[in-house]
C-alpha positions as CSV (number, residue, x, y, z in Angstrom):
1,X,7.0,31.5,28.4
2,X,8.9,28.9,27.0
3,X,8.8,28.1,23.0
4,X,5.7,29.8,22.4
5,X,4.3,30.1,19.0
6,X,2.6,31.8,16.2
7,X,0.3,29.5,14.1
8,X,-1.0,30.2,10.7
9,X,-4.9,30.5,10.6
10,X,-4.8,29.8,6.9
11,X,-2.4,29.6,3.8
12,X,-0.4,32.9,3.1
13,X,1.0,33.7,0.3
14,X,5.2,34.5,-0.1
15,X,5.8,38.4,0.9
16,X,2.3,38.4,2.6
17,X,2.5,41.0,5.4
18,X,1.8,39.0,8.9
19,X,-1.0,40.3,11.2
20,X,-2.8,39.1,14.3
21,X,-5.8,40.8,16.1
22,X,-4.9,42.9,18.8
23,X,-8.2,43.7,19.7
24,X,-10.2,46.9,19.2
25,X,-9.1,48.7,22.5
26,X,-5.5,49.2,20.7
27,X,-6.3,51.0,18.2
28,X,-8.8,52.9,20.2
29,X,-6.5,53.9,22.8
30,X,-3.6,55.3,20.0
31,X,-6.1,57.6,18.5
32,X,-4.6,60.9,19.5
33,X,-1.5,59.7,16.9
34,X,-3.0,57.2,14.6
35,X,-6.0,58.4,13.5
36,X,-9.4,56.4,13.6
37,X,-7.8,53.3,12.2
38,X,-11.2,51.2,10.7
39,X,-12.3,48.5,13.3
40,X,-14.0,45.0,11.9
41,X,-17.8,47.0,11.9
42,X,-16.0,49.7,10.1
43,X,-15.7,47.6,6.7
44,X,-19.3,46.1,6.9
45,X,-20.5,50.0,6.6
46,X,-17.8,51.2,4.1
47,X,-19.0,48.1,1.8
48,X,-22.7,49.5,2.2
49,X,-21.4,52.5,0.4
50,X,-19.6,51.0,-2.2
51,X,-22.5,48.8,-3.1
52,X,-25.0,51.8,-3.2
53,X,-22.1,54.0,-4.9
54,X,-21.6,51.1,-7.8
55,X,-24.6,51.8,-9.3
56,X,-24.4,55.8,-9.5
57,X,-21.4,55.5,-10.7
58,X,-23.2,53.2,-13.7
59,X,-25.7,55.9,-14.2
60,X,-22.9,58.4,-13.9
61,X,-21.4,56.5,-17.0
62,X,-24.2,56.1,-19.3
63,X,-25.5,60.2,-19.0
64,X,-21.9,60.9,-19.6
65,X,-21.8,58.8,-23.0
66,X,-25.4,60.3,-24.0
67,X,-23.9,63.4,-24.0
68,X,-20.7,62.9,-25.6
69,X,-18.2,63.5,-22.6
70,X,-14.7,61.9,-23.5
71,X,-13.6,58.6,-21.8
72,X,-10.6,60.1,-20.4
73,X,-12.6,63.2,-19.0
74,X,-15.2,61.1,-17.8
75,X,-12.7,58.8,-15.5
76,X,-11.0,62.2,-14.3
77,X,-14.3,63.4,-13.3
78,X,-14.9,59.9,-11.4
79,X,-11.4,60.2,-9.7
80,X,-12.1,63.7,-8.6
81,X,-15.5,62.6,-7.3
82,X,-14.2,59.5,-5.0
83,X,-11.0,62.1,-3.9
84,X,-13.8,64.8,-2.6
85,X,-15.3,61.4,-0.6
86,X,-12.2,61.0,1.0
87,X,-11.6,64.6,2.1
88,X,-15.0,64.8,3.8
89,X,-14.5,66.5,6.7
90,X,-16.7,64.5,8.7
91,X,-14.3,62.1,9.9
92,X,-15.2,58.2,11.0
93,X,-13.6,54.8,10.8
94,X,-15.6,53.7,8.0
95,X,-14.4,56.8,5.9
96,X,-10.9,55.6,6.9
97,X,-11.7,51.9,5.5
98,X,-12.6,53.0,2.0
99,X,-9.6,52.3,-0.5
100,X,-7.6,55.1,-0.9
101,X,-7.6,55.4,-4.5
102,X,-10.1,55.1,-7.6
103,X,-8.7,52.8,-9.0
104,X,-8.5,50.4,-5.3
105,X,-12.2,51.5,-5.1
106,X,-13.1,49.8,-8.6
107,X,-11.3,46.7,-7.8
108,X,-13.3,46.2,-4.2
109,X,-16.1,47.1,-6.0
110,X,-15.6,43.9,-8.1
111,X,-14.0,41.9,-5.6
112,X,-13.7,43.2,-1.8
113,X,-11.8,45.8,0.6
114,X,-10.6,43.3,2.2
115,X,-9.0,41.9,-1.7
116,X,-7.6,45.4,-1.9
117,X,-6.2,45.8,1.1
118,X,-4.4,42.1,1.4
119,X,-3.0,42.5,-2.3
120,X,-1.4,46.1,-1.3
121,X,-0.3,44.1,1.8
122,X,2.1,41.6,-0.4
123,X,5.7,42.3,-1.3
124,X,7.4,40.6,-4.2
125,X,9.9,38.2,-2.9
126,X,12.8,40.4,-5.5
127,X,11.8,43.5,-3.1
128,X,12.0,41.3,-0.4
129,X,15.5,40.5,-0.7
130,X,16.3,43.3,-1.2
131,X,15.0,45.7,0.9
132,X,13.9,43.3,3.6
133,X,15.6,41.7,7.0
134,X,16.4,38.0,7.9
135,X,14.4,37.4,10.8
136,X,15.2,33.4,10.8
137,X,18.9,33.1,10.9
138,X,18.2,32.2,14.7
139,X,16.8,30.3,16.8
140,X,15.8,29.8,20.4
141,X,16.9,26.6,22.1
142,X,18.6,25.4,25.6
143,X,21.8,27.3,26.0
144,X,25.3,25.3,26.2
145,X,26.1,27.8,29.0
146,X,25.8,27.0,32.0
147,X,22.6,28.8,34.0
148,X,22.2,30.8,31.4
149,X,18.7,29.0,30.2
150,X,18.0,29.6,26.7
151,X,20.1,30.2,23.8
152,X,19.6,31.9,20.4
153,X,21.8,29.6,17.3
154,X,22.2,30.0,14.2
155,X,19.8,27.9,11.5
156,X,22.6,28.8,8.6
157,X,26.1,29.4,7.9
158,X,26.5,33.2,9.0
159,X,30.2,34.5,7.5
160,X,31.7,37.3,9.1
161,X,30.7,40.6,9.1
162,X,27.2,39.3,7.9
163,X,23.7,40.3,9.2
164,X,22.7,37.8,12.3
165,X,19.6,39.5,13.1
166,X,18.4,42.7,13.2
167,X,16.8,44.5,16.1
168,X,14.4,47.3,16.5
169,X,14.4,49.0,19.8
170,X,11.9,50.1,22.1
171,X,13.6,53.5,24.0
172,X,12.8,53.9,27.6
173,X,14.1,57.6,28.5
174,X,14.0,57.1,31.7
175,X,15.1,53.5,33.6
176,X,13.6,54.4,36.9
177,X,9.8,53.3,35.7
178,X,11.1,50.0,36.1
179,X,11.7,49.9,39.6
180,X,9.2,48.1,42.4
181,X,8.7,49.1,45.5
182,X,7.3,48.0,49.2
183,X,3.7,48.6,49.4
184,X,2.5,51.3,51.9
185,X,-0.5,49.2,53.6
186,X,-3.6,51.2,54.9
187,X,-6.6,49.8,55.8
188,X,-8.7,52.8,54.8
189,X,-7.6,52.1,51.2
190,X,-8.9,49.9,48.7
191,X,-5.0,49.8,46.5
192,X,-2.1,49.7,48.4
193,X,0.3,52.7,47.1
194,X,3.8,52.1,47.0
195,X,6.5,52.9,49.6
196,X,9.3,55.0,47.5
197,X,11.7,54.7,50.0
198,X,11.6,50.8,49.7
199,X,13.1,49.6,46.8
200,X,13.2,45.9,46.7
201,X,14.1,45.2,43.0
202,X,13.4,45.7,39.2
203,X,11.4,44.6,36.9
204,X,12.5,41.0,34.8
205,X,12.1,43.4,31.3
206,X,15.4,45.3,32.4
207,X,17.8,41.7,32.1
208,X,16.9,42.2,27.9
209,X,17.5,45.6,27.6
210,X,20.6,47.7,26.6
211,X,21.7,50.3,28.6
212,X,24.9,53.0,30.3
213,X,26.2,53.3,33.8
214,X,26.3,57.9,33.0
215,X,22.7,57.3,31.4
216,X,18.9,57.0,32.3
217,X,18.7,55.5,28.9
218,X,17.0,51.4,28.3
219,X,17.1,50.4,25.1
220,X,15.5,47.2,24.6
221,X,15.4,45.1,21.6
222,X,12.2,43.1,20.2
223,X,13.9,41.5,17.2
224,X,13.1,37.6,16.7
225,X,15.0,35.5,19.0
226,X,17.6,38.6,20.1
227,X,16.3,38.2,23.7
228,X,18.1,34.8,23.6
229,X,21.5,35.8,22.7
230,X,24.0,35.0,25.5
231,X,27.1,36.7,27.1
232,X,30.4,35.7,26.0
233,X,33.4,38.1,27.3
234,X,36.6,35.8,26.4
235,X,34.9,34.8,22.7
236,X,31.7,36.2,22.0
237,X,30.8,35.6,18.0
238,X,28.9,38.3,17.8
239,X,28.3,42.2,18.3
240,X,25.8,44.7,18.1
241,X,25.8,47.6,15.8
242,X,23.6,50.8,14.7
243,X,21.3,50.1,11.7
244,X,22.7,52.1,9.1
245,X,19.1,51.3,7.1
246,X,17.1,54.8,7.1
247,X,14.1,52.5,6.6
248,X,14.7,51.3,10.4
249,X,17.2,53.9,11.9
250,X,16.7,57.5,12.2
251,X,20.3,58.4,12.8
252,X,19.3,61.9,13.7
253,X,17.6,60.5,16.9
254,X,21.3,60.0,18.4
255,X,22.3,63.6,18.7
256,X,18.5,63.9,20.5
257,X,18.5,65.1,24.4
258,X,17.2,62.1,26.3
259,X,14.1,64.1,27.2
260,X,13.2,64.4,22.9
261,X,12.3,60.4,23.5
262,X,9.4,61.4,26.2
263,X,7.0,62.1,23.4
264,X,8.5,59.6,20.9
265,X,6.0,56.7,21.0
266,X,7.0,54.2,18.3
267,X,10.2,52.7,18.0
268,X,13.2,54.9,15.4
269,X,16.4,53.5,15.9
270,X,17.9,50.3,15.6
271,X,20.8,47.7,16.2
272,X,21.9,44.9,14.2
273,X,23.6,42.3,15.3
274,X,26.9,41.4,13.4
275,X,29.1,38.2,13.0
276,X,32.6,38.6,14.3
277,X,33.2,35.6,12.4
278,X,31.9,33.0,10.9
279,X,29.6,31.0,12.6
280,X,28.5,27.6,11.5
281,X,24.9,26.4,11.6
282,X,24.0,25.0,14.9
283,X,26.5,27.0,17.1
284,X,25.1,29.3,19.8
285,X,25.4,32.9,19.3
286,X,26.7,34.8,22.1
287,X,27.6,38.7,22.7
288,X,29.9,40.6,25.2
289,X,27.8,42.4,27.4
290,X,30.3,44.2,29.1
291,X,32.7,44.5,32.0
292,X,30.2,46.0,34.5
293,X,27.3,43.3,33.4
294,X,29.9,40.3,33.9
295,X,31.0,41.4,37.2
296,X,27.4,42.4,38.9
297,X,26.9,38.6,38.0
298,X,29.8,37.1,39.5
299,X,29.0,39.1,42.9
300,X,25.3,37.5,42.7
301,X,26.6,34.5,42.2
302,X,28.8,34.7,45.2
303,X,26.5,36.0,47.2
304,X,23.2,34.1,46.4
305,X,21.5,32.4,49.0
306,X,18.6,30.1,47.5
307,X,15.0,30.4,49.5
308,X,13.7,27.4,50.6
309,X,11.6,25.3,48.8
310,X,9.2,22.6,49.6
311,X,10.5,19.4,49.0
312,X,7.1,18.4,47.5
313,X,6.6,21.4,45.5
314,X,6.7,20.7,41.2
315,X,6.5,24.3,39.4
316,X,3.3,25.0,37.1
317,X,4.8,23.7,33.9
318,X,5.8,20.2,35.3
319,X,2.0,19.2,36.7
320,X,0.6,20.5,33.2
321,X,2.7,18.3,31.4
322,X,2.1,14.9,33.2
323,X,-1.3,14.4,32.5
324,X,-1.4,10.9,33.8
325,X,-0.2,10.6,37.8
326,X,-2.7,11.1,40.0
327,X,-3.2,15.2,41.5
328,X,-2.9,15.6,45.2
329,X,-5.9,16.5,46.9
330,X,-5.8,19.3,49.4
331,X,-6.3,16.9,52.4
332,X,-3.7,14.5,51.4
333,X,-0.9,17.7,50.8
334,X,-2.3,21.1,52.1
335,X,1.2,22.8,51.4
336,X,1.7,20.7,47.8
337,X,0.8,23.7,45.5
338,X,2.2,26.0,48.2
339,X,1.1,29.8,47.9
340,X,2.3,30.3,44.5
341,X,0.5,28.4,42.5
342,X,-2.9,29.0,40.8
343,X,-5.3,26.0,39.6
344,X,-7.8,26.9,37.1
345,X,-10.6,24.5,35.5
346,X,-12.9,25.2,32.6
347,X,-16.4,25.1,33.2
348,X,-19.3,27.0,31.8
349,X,-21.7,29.8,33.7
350,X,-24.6,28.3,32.3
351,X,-24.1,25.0,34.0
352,X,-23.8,26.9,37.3
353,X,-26.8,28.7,36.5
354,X,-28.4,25.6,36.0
355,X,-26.9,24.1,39.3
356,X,-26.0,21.1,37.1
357,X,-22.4,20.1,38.9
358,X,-21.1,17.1,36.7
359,X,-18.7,17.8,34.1
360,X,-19.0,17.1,30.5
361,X,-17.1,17.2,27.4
362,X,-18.8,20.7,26.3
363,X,-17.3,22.2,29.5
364,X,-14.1,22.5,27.3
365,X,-12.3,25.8,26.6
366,X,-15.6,27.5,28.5
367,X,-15.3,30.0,31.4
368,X,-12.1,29.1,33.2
369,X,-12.1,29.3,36.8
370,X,-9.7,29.2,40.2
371,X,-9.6,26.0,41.7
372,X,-10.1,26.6,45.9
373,X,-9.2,22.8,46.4
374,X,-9.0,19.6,44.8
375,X,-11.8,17.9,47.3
376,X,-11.4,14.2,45.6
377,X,-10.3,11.8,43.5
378,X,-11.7,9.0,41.2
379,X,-9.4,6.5,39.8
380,X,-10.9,5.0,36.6
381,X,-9.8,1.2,35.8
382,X,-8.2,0.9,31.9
383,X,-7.8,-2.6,30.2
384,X,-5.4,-1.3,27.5
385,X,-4.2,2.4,28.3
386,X,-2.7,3.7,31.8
387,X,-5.4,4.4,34.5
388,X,-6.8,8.1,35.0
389,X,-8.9,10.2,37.3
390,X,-11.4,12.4,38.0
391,X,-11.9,14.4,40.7
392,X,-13.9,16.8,42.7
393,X,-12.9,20.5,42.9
394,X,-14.6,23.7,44.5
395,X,-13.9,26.4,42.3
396,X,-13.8,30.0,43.0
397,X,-16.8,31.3,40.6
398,X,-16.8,35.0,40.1
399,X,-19.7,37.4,39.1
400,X,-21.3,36.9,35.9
401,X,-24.3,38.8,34.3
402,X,-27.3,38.6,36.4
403,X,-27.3,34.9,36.3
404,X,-24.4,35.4,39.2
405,X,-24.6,38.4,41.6
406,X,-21.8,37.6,43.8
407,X,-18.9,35.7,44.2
408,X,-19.2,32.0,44.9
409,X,-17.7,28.8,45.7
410,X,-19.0,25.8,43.7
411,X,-17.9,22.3,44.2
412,X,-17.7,19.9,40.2
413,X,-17.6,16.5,40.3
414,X,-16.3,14.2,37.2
415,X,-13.8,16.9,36.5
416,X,-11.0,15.0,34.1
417,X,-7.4,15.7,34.5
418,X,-7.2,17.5,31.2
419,X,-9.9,19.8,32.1
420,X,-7.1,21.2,34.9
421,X,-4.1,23.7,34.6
422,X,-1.9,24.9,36.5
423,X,-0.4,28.4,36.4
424,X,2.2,31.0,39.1
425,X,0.1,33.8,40.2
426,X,1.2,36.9,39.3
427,X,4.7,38.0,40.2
428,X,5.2,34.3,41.9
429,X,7.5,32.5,40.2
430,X,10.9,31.5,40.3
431,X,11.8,35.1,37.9
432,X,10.5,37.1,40.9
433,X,12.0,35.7,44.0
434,X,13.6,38.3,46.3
435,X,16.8,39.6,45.1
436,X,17.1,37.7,41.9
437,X,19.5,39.1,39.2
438,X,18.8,42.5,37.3
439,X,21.1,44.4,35.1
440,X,21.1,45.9,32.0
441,X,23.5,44.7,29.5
442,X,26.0,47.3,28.7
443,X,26.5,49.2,25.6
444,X,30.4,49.9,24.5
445,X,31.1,53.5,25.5
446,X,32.5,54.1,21.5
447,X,29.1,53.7,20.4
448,X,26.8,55.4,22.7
449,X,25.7,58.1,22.3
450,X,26.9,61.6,24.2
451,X,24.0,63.7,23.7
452,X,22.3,60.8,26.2
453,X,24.9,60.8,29.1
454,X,22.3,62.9,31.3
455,X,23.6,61.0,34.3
456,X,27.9,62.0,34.0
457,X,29.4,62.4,37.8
C-alpha cells in the first residue's frame, strides 16, 4: 500500500478530465440510480447508427433544397428529428452513448463519439482556476513523528488561512458496519457466520475517518493525500473546515437526521482543510485530532504488548524487493514464510495443459498462482553481474476451463527469482494483529452537527 501510483496511458491534454476503467460490473451494478451508463460494446453499435443515419440525413438535405424548404427550417427539422431519437422510449446503453445534441451528433459524424465526448470532457485551465480545487499542495512521505508512518507535506508555500487540500467525504450513518467479529464455527456449514457477541476489533478504514463520541456518524475523507495528515495537539498547522463550495457541499445535508444518509449513496458534503499559518514547503502538515483520539493512544501505547515474531521472518515487501539473495526453500526453513505469507508465481494454464513444466520467458504476467513450497534451488554462476537462481516450486493450480477439472498441485522447474512475489494473505499483516489501534479521529463539538447526535446519554 505504500506509494502507489497512477500512470498515464497516453498524453493528456491541460483540464483533461482523468478516468480509469473500473470495469463493466460498476456501472452495472449502480443501475437502479445511474441509468444504463453506455459500456465499451455500447459505442461500437451507437456508431453503426450514426454511419447508416449520415447518409439519410444527406438525402434528407437534398429533397429539402428540391423543394425549397429554408436552411434555418431545414436544421430545426433535423434537431427535432435526432431529439425524438433520444426520447425513444425503448431504452438501452447504446441509445445512452449517442451525443446528446445535434450539433455533438454532426461533429462524431465527422470525427468520433469518442472526439465528442473527450472534448466536452476538457476544462479551460481560466475555469480551472477558478472553479476548481488544488489537489497537489501535498504530498505523502515518511512522517517526522515518531510511529506515526507516513506523512502528508506540503509541495508549496501555503499562507494562512489558505486552502491545503480539500476533502470530499464518504458518510457512513451508522459506525457499527465496521465492526469484526469471532466466527461461529459449524461443521455443517460451508461459511462460518459471525459470533455477535464476540467483538474482537474494527476494521483499519475507521483510523482515517472522522467521527463523535454522542454519534453513530463516520465521516471519512478520500481527498488526495488527506489520509496522511498527522495529529498534532500542542501545534498542529492545520484544521479542518466545512466546504462552503455548493459545488462540493450541500449545506442542507447538516440539519439531515442521521437516518436521511441511509439512502444517500454518493458523497454531498465536504471538509477542507485550512492553514493555521503559514506553512513553508517541505514541512509536514499535521491536525489536532482531539482530546479523546490523543488519549485512547497513549493508553495503547501503555498497554501494548507486541506478539511474537519469528526471528527469521522478513514481511512481504522486504523479500520482493531483494531480488538477488537466494529464497529459502521449505526444507531448509519450514517456518521462514510463517502462516502469513502467500507466494505466488506466474505461469500459464496452457503450459499445464501441455504438461510442459520448465519455465520460460512467455510465462510472464500469465496466470498467477500460490506457491505450496519452494522445493529447490539452482545457483547460476555470473562472470560480470552478482550470481542468481532458479528454483523448483509446486504450485497450487486451481480449476480452469475444461483443460483443468480440479484443483492441482504442479511442481516448475527453472522458475527465476523475478517470476516470484510475495504477498500477506488476507487480513494477515502487521495492520490486523489482535488488538491493534482503532479510533476515529474526533471532530470539534462547535462544528458538528446536532441534528446527528443520535447517540446523547
Amino acid at each position: 500500500y505504500h506509494n502507489r501510483t497512477t500512470h498515464t496511458l497516453k498524453p493528456i491534454q491541460g483540464g483533461s478530465e482523468l478516468f480509469v476503467d473500473y470495469g463493466v460490473q460498476w456501472f452495472k451494478s449502480r443501475e437502479s440510480y445511474m441509468g444504463l451508463i453506455p459500456l465499451e460494446d455500447s459505442y461500437y453499435v451507437a456508431r453503426d447508427f450514426l454511419d447508416r443515419f449520415e447518409p439519410f440525413l444527406d438525402r434528407f438535405t437534398t429533397y429539402a433544397e428540391e423543394g425549397g424548404i429554408s436552411t434555418a427550417t431545414m436544421d430545426k427539422a433535423k434537431s427535432d428529428l435526432w431529439d425524438m431519437i433520444l426520447q425513444s422510449p425503448y431504452k438501452s446503453r447504446p441509445l445512452s452513448a449517442l451525443p446528446k445534441t445535434f450539433q455533438l451528433a454532426q461533429r462524431a459524424m465527422k470525427f468520433s463519439i469518442r472526439q465528442t465526448e473527450l472534448d466536452q470532457s476538457i476544462r479551460s485551465l481560466e475555469y480551472l482556476k477558478n472553479h476548481g480545487k488544488c489537489l497537489d499542495n501535498i504530498r505523502p512521505d515518511n512522517s517526522t513523528i515518531e510511529h506515526a508512518g507516513r506523512g502528508a507535506f506540503a509541495t508549496r508555500f501555503l499562507p494562512r488561512g489558505s486552502l491545503v487540500a480539500p476533502a470530499p467525504l464518504l458518510h457512513i450513518p451508522d459506525r457499527s458496519v465496521l465492526n469484526m467479529y469471532a466466527d461461529l464455527y459449524d461443521p455443517e456449514e460451508v461459511d462460518d457466520e459471525p459470533d455477535l457477541t464476540k467483538l474482537i476489533g474494527r476494521q483499519l478504514l475507521l483510523n482515517y475517518c472522522f467521527g463523535h463520541n454522542e454519534s453513530s456518524m463516520l465521516l471519512c475523507p478520500y481527498g488526495s493525500g488527506t489520509w496522511a495528515i498527522n495529529h498534532n495537539s500542542e501545534a498542529p498547522n492545520a484544521m479542518i473546515a466545512w466546504s462552503n463550495d455548493p459545488m462540493y457541499h450541500n449545506a442542507s445535508w447538516l440539519n439531515e437526521p442521521v437516518p436521511f444518509f441511509d439512502n444517500q449513496w454518493t458523497s454531498g458534503i465536504a471538509f477542507e482543510y485550512i492553514a493555521l499559518r503559514d506553512i513553508e514547503e517541505g514541512e509536514e502538515v499535521t491536525i489536532n485530532y482531539g482530546k479523546e483520539w490523543e488519549e485512547a493512544w497513549n493508553e495503547h501505547v501503555k498497554n501494548w504488548i507486541p506478539g511474537e515474531v519469528h526471528d527469521k521472518f522478513v514481511p512481504p515487501h522486504a523479500l520482493n524487493a531483494d531480488q538477488t539473495s537466494p529464497l529459502r526453500t521449505h526444507e531448509e526453513d519450514e517456518t521462514m514464510y510463517g502462516g502469513d505469507i502467500n507466494a505466488f508465481c506466474d505461469f500459464s494454464y496452457e503450459s499445464i495443459s501441455d504438461e510442459h513444466d520448465t519455465w520460460e520467458d512467455d510465462e510472464m504476467h500469465s496466470n498467477e498462482h500460490v506457491v505450496n513450497r519452494i522445493v529447490g534451488r539452482t545457483r547460476i554462476e555470473r562472470n560480470l553481474e552478482p550470481d542468481s537462481y532458479l528454483y523448483s516450486l509446486e504450485l497450487i493450480v486451481e480449476p480452469y476451463g475444461d483443460e483443468i477439472q480440479e484443483q492441482m498441485m504442479y511442481v516448475v522447474k527453472d522458475a527465476p527469482r523475478h517470476a516470484i512475489s510475495f504477498y500477506y494473505k488476507n487480513y494477515r499483516s502487521e495492520m490486523f494483529v489482535e488488538n491493534a489501534f482503532r479510533h476515529d479521529i474526533m471532530i470539534d463539538d462547535i462544528m458538528f452537527p446536532d441534528a446527528w447526535r443520535n447517540r446523547v446519554g
